[in-house]
C-alpha positions as YAML, in Angstrom:
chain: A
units: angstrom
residues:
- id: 1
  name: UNK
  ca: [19.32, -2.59, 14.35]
- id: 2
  name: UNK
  ca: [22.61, -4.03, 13.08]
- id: 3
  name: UNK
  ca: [25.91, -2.90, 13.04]
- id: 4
  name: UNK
  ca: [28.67, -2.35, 9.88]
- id: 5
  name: UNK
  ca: [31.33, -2.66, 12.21]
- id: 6
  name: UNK
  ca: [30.92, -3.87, 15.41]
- id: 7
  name: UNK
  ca: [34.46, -4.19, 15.66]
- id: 8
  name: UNK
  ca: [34.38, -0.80, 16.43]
- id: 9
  name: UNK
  ca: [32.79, -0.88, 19.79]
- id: 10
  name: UNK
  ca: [36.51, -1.48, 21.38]
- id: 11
  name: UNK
  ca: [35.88, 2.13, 21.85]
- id: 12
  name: UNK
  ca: [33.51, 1.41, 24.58]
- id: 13
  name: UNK
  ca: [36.68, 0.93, 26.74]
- id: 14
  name: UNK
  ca: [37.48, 4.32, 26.80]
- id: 15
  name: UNK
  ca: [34.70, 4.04, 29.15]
- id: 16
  name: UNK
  ca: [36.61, 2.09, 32.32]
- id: 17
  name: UNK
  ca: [39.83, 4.17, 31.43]
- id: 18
  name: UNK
  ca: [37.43, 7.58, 32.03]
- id: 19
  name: UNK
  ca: [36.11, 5.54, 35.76]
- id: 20
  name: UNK
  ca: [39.90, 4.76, 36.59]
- id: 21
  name: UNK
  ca: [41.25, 8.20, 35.73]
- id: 22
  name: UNK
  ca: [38.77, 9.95, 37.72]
- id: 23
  name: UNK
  ca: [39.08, 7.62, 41.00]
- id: 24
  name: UNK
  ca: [42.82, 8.31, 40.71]
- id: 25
  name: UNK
  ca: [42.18, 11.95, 40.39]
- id: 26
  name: UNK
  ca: [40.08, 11.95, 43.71]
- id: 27
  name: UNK
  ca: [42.42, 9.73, 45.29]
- id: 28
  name: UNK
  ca: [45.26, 12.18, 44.99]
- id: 29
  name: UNK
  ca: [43.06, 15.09, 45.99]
- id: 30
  name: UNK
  ca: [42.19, 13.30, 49.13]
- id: 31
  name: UNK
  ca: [46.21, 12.62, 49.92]
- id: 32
  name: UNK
  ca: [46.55, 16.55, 49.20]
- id: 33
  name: UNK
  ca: [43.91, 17.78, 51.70]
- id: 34
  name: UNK
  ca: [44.52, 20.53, 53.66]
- id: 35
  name: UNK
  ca: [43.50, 20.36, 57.40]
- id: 36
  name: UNK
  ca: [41.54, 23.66, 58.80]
- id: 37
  name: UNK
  ca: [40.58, 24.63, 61.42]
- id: 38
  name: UNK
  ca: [37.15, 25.73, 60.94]
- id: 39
  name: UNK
  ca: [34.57, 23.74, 58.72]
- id: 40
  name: UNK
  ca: [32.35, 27.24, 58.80]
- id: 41
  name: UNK
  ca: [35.37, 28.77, 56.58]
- id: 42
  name: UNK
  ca: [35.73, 26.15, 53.72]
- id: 43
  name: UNK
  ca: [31.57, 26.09, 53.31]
- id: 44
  name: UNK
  ca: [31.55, 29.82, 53.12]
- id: 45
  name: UNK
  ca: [34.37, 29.41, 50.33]
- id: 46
  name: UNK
  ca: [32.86, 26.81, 48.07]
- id: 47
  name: UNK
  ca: [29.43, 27.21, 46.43]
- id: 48
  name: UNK
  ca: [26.53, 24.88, 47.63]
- id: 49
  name: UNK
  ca: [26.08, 21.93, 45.48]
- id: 50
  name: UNK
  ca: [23.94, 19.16, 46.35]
- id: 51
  name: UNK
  ca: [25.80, 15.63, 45.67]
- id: 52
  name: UNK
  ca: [23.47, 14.63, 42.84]
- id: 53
  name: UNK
  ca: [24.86, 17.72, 40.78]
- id: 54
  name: UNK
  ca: [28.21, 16.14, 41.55]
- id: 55
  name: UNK
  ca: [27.60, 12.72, 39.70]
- id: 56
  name: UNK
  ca: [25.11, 14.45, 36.67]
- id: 57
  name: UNK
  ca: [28.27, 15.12, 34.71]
- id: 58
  name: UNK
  ca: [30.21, 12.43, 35.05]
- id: 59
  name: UNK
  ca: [26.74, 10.06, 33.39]
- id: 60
  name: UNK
  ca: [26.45, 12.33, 30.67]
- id: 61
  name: UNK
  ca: [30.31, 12.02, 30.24]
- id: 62
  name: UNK
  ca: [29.74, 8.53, 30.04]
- id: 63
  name: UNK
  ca: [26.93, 7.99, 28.08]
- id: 64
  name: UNK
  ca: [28.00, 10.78, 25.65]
- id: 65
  name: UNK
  ca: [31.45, 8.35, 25.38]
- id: 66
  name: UNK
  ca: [29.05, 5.10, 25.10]
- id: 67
  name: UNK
  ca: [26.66, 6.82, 22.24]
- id: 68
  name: UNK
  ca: [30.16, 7.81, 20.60]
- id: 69
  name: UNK
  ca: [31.47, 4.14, 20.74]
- id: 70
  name: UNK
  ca: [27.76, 2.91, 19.43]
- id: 71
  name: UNK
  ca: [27.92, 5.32, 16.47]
- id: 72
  name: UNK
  ca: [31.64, 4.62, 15.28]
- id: 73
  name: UNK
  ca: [30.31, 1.01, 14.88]
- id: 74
  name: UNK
  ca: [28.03, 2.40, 11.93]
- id: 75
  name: UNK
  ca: [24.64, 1.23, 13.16]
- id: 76
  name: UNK
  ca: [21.61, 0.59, 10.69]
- id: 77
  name: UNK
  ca: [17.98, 0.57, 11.22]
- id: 78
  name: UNK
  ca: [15.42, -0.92, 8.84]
- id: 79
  name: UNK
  ca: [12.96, 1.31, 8.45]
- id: 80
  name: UNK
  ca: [9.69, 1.83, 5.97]
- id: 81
  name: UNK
  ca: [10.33, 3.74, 3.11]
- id: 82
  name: UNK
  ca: [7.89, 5.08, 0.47]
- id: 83
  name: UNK
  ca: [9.38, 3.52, -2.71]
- id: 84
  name: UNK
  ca: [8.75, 5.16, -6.12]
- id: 85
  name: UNK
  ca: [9.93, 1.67, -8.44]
- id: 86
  name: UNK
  ca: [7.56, -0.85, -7.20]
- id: 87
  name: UNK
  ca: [6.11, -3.99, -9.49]
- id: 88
  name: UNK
  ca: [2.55, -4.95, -8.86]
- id: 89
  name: UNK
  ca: [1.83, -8.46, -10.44]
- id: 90
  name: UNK
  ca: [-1.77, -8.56, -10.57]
- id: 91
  name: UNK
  ca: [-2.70, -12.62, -10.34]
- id: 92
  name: UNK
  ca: [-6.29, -13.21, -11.05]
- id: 93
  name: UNK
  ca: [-7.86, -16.56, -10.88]
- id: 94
  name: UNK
  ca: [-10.38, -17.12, -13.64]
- id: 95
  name: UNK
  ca: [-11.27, -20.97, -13.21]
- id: 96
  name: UNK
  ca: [-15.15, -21.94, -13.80]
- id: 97
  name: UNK
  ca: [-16.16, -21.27, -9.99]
- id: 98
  name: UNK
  ca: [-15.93, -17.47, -10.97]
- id: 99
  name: UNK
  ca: [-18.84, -17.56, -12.69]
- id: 100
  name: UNK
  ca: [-20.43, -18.32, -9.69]
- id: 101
  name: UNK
  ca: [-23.64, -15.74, -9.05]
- id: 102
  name: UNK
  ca: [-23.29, -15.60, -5.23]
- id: 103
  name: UNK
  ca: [-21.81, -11.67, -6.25]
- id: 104
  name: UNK
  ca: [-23.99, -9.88, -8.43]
- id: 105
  name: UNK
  ca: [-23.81, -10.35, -11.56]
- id: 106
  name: UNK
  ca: [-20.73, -12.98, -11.17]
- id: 107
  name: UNK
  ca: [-17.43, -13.31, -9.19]
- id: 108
  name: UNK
  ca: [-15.49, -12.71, -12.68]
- id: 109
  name: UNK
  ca: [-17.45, -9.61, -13.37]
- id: 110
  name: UNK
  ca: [-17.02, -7.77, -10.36]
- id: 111
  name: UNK
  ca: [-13.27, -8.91, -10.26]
- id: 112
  name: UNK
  ca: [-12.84, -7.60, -13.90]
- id: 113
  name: UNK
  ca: [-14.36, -4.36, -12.51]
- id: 114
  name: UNK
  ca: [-12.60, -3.76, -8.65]
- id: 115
  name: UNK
  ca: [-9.59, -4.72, -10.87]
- id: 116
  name: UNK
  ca: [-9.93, -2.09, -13.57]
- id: 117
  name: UNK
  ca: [-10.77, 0.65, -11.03]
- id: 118
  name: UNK
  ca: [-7.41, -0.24, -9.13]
- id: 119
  name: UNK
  ca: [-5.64, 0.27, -12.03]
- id: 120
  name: UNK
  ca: [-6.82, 3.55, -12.97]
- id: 121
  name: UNK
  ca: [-6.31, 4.62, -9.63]
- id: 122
  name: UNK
  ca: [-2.79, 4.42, -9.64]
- id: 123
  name: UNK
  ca: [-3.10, 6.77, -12.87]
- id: 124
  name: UNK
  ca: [-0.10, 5.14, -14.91]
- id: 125
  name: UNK
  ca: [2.38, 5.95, -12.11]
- id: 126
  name: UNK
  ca: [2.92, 2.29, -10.97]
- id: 127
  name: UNK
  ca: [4.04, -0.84, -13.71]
- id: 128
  name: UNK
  ca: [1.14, -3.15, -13.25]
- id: 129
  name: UNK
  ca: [1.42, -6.72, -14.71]
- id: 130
  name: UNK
  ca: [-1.55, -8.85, -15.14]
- id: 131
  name: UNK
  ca: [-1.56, -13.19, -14.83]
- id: 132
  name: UNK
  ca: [-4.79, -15.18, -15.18]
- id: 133
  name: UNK
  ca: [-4.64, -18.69, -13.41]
- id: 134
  name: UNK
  ca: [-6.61, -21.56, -13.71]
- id: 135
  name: UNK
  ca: [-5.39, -25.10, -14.63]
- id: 136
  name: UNK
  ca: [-2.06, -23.39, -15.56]
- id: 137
  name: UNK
  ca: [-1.36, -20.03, -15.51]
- id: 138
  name: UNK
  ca: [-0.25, -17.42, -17.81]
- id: 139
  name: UNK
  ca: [1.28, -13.79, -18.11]
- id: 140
  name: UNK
  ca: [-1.49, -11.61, -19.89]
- id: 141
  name: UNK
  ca: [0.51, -8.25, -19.78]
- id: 142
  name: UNK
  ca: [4.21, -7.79, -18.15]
- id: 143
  name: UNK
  ca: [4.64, -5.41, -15.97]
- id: 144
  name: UNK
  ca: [3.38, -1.63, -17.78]
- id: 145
  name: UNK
  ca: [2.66, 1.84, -16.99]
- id: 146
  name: UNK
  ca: [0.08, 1.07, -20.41]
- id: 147
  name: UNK
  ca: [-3.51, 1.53, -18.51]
- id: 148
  name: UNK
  ca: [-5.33, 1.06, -21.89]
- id: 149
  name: UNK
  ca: [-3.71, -2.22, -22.76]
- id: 150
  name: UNK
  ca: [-4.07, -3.73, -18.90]
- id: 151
  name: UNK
  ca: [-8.18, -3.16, -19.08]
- id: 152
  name: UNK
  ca: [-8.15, -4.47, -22.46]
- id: 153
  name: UNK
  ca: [-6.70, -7.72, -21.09]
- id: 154
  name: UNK
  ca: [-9.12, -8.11, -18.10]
- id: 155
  name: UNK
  ca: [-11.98, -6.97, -20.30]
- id: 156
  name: UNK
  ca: [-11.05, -9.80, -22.35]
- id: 157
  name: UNK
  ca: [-10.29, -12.59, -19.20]
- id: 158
  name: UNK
  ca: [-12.06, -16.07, -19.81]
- id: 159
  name: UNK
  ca: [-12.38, -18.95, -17.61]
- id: 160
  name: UNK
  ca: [-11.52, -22.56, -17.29]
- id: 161
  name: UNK
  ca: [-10.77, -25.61, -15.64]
- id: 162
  name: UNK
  ca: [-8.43, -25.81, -12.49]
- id: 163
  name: UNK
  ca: [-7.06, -23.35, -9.99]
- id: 164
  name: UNK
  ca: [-3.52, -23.30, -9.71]
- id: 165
  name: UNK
  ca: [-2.71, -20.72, -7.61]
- id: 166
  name: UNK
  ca: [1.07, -21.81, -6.63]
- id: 167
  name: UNK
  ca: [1.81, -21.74, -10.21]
- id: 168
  name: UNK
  ca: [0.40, -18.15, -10.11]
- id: 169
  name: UNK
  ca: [2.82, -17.10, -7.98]
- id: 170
  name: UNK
  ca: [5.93, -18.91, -9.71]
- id: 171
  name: UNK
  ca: [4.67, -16.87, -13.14]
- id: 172
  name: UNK
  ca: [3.87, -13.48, -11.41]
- id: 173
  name: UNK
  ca: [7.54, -13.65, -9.92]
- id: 174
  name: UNK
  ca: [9.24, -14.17, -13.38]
- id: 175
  name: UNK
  ca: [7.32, -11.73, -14.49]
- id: 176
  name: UNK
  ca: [8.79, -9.04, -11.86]
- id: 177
  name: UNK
  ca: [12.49, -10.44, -12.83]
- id: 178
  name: UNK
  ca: [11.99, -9.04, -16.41]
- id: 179
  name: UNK
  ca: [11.64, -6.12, -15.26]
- id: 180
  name: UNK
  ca: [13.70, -5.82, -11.93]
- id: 181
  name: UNK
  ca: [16.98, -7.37, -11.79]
- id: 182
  name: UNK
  ca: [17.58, -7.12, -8.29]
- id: 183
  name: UNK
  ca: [14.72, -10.17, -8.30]
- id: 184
  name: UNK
  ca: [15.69, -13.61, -9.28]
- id: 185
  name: UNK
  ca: [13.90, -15.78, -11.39]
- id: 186
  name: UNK
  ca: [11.42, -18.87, -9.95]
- id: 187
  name: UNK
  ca: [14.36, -21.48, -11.24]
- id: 188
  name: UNK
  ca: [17.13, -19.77, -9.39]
- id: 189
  name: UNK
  ca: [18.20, -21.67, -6.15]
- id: 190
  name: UNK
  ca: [16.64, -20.25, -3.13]
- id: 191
  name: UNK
  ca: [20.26, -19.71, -1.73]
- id: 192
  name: UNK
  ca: [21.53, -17.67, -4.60]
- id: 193
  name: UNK
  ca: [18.46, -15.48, -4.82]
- id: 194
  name: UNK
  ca: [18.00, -14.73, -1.04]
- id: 195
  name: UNK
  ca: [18.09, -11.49, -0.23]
- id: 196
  name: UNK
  ca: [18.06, -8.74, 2.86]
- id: 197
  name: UNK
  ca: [14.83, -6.56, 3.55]
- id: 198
  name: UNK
  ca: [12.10, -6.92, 1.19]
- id: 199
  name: UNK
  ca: [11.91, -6.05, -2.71]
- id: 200
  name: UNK
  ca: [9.66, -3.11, -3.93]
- id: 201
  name: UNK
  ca: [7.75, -5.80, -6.31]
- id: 202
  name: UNK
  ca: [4.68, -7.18, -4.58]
- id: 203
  name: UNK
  ca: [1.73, -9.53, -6.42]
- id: 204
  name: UNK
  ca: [-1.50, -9.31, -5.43]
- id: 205
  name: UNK
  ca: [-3.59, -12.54, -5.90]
- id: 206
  name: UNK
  ca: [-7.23, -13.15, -6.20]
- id: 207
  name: UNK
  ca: [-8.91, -16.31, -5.57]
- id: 208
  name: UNK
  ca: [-12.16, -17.77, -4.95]
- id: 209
  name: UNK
  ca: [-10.79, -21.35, -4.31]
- id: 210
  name: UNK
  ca: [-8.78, -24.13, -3.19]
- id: 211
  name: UNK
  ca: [-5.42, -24.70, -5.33]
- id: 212
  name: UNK
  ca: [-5.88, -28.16, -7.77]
- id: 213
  name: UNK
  ca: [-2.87, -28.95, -9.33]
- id: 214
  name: UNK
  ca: [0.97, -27.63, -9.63]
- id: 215
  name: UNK
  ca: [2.74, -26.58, -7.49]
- id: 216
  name: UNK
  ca: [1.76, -25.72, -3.62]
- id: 217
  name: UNK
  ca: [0.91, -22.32, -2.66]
- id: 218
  name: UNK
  ca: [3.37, -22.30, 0.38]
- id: 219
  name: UNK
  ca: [5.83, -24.20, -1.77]
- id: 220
  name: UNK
  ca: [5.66, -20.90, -4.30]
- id: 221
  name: UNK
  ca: [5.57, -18.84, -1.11]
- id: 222
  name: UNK
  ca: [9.22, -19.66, -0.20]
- id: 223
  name: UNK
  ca: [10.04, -18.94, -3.28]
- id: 224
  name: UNK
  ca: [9.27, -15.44, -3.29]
- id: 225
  name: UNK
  ca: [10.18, -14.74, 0.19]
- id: 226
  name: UNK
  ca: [13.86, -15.52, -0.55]
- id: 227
  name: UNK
  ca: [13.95, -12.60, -2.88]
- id: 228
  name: UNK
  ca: [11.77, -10.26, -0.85]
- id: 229
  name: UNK
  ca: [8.66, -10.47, -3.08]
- id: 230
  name: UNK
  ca: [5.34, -10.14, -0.27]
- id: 231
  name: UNK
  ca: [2.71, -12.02, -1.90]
- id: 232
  name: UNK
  ca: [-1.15, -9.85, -0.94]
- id: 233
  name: UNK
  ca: [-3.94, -12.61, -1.38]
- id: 234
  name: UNK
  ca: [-7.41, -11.91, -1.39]
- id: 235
  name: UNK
  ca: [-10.15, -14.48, -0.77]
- id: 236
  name: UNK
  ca: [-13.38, -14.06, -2.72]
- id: 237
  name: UNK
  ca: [-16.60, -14.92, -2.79]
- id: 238
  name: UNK
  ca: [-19.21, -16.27, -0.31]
- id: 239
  name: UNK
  ca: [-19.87, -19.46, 0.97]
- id: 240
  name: UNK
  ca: [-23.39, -19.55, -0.12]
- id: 241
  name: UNK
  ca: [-24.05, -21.99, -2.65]
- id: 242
  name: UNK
  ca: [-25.54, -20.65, -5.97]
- id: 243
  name: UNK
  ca: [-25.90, -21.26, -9.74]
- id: 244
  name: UNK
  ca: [-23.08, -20.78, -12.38]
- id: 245
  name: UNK
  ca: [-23.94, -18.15, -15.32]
- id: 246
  name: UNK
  ca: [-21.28, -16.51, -17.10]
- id: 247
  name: UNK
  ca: [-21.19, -14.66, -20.54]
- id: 248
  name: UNK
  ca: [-20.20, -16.51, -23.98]
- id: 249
  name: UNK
  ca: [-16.42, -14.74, -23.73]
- id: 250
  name: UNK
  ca: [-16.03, -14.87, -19.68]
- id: 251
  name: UNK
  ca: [-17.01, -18.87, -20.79]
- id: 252
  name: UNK
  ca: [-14.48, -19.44, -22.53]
- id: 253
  name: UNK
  ca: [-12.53, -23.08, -22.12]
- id: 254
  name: UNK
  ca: [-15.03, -24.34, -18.96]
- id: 255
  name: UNK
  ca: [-17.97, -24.06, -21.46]
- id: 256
  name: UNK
  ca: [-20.78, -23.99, -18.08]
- id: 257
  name: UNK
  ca: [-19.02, -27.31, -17.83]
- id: 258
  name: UNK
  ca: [-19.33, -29.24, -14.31]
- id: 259
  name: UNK
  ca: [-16.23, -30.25, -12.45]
- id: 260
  name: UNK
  ca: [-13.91, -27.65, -12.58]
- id: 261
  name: UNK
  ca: [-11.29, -29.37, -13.84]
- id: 262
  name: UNK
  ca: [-11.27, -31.79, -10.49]
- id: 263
  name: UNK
  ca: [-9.21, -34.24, -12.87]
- id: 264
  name: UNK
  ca: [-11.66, -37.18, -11.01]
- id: 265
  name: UNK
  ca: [-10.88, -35.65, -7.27]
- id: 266
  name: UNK
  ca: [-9.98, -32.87, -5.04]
- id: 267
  name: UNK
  ca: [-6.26, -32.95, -4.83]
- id: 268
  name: UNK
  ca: [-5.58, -33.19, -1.33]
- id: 269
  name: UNK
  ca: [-8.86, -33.52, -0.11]
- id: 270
  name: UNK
  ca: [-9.25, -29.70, -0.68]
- id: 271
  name: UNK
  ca: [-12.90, -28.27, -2.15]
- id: 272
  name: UNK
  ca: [-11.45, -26.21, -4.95]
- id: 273
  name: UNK
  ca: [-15.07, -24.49, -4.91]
- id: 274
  name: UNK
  ca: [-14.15, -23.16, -1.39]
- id: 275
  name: UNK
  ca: [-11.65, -20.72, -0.38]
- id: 276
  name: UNK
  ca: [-8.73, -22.26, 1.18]
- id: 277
  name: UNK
  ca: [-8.11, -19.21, 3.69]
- id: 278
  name: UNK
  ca: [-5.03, -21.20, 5.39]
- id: 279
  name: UNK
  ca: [-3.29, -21.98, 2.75]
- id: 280
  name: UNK
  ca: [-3.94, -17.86, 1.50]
- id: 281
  name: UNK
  ca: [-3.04, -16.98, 5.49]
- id: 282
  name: UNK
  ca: [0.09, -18.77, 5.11]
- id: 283
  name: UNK
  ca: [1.11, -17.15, 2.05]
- id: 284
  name: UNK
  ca: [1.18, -14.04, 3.34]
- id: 285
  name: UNK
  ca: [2.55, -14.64, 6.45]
- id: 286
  name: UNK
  ca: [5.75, -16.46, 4.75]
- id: 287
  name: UNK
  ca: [5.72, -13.38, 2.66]
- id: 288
  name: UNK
  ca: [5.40, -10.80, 4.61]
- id: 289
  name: UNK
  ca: [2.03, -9.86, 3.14]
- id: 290
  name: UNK
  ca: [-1.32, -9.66, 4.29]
- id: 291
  name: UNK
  ca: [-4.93, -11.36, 3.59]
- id: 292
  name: UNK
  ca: [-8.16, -9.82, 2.75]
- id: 293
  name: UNK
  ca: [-10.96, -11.65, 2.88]
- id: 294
  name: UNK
  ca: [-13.65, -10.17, 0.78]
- id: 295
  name: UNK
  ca: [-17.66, -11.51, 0.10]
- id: 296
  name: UNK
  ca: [-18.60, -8.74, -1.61]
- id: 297
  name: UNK
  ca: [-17.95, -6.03, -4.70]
- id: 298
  name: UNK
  ca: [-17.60, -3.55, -1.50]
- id: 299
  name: UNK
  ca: [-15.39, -5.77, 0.12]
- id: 300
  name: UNK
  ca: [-12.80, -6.33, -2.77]
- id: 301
  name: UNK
  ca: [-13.01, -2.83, -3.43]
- id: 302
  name: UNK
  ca: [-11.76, -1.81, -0.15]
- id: 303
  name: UNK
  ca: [-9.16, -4.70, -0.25]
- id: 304
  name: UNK
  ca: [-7.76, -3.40, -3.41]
- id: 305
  name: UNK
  ca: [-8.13, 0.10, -2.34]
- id: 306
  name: UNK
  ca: [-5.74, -0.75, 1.34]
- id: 307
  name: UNK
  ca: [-3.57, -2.39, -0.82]
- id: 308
  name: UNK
  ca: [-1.06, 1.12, -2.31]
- id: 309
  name: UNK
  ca: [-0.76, 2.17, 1.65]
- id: 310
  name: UNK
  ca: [1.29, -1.28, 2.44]
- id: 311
  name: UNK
  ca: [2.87, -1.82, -1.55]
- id: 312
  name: UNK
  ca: [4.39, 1.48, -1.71]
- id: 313
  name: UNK
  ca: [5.89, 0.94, 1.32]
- id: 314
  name: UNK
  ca: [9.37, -1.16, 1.79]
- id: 315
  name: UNK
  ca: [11.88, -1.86, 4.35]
- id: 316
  name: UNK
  ca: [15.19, -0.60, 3.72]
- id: 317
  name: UNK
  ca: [18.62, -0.46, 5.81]
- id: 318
  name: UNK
  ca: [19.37, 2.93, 6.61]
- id: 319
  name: UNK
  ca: [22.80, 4.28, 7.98]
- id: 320
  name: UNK
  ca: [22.13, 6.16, 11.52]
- id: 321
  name: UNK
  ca: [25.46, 6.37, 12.90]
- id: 322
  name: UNK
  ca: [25.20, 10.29, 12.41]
- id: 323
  name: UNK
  ca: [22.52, 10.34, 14.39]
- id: 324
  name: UNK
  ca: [24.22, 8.63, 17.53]
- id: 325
  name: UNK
  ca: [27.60, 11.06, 16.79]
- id: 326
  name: UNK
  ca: [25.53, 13.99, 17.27]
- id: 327
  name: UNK
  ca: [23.83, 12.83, 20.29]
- id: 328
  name: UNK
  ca: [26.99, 11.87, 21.08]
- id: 329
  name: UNK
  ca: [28.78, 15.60, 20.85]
- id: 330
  name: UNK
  ca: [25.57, 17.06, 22.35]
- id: 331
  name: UNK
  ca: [26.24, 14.83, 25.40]
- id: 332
  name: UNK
  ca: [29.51, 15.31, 26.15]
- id: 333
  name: UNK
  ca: [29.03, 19.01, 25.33]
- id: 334
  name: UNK
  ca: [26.36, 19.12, 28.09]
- id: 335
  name: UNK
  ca: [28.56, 17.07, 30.92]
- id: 336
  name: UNK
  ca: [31.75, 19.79, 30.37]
- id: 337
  name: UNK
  ca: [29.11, 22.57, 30.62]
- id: 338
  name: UNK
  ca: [27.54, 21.69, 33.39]
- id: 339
  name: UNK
  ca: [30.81, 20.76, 35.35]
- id: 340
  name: UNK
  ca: [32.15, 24.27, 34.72]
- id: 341
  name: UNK
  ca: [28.99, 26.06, 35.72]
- id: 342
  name: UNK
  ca: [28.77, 23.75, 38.81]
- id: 343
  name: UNK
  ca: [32.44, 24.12, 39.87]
- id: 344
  name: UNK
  ca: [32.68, 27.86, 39.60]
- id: 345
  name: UNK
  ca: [33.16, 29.83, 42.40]
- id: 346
  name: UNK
  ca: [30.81, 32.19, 43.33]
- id: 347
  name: UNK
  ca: [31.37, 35.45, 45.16]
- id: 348
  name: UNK
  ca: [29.90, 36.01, 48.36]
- id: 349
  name: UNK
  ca: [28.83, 40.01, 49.28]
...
């Protein structure tokens, strides 16, 4: 919770004025008291109270006063809200290793598929962009409500040589600052585009490997953190060695080629034919997303199908100072009432 203007809670002092006014009050009454003669008399005149019912409303006095002061400093909670203008960058990685047959009939085909039915689920409602990442990586579709024309374009995905999945992200952002200008571009300074509570624009990336060349995937990651883009990665594929067999068109510019566009050695030391879950961990914990790990069409499936519950959802700053000035009222509402039923006098038969 944070507060618009804290300068406001001087009002809390109103507090210690309230505790001094009432000691002074009971310190006069005591200098008025009137000696009697018989205790009996003065019990039979005032109405049993026990002492607890003495000090109840003088606390809700005082924390009606304190929830008062709290509220005139306009306090704001960040809370999830469903949002109806959110971005989904779809990133999928088509180098050679998604040919692999370790998922029946291929990685690439079963991506191709999981991705399709994600997008139909969403029934036009959502702008979907598509980006297809290998040894560079490049916007297919910007971001649409046109269902036809994104299953055209993963229909038509092709592999090739490299994974460059930090590169991915960098593309997938500009992509959402086309469309959203509350989202910065990947060449803005980090200072300039930072931004409170997170954007409505997420990108969900799909990998079966180990980034190659360009830039870092954590590197990328702090670049979409400072404008609120969460980053979803998904890690696919087993860990099972098998054969590479891909169609003529999913083919495309690896050729059944070995290598993988290794350019003569793993940068980094990283296997780009395994999946480098802690580099896609720490993506989405810089983010603020999350990582699936899927090794199977089921598995993706399910990943993609989690993924509208946490997208749809974004953190925004909302104004609950009305909220502490009626608990407020209610309060100090409930402290005079119960001192004037408490104090009355009632009549004895």
């Amino acid at each position: 919770m944070s507060l618009n203007w804290p300068w406001a809670l001087a009002s809390l002092l109103a507090i210690p004025l309230v505790l001094g006014v009432t000691w002074l009050v009971r310190r006069r009454r005591r200098r008025a008291a009137v000696r009697v003669t018989s205790i009996a008399l003065v019990r039979a005149a005032v109405p049993e109270r026990a002492r607890w019912t003495r000090l109840v409303p003088t606390l809700l006095l005082l924390l009606g006063f304190a929830t008062l002061g709290i509220g005139a400093a306009r306090p704001q909670a960040s809370v999830p809200v469903a949002s109806d203008s959110t971005t989904i960058m779809l990133a999928v990685d088509v180098s050679g290793s998604m040919c692999s047959t370790d998922v029946d009939p291929n990685r690439i085909t079963v991506a191709q598929r999981a991705a399709t039915e994600f997008i139909q689920a969403q029934q036009g409602k959502t702008k979907i962009g598509l980006v297809a990442f290998a040894g560079v990586a490049g916007l297919q579709v910007p971001p649409t409500t046109d269902t036809d024309a994104l299953i055209t374009a993963i229909a038509n995905l092709s592999t090739a040589r490299g994974t460059a999945i930090g590169s991915a992200i960098l593309t997938s952002i500009d992509a959402i600052a086309q469309v959203d200008p509350t989202v910065a571009p990947s060449g803005v300074d980090a200072e300039s585009a930072r931004r409170a509570g997170y954007a409505s624009d997420v990108i969900v990336l799909l990998t079966d490997g180990a980034n190659t060349q360009g830039v870092e995937p954590a590197d990328a990651a702090k670049v979409a953190a400072a404008r609120g883009v969460r980053v979803f990665t998904i890690g696919f594929g087993t860990t099972t060695p098998t054969r590479m067999a891909c169609t003529g068109r999913q083919a495309g510019g690896w050729a059944g080629g070995g290598g993988f566009g290794m350019g003569g050695g793993w940068r980094g030391g990283s296997n780009p034919l395994v999946i480098d879950e802690q580099a896609l961990q720490s993506v989405a914990d810089i983010t603020g997303g999350r990582y699936y790990r899927a090794e199977s069409a089921d598995q993706l499936q399910d990943a993609l199908a989690d993924l509208p519950r946490h997208v749809t959802v974004v953190t925004r700053h909302v104004d609950i100072a009305s909220w502490f000035a009626a608990a407020g009222v209610v309060l100090v509402a409930a402290a005079l009432g119960l001192s004037l039923w408490w104090s009355r006098i009632r009549a004895r038969p």
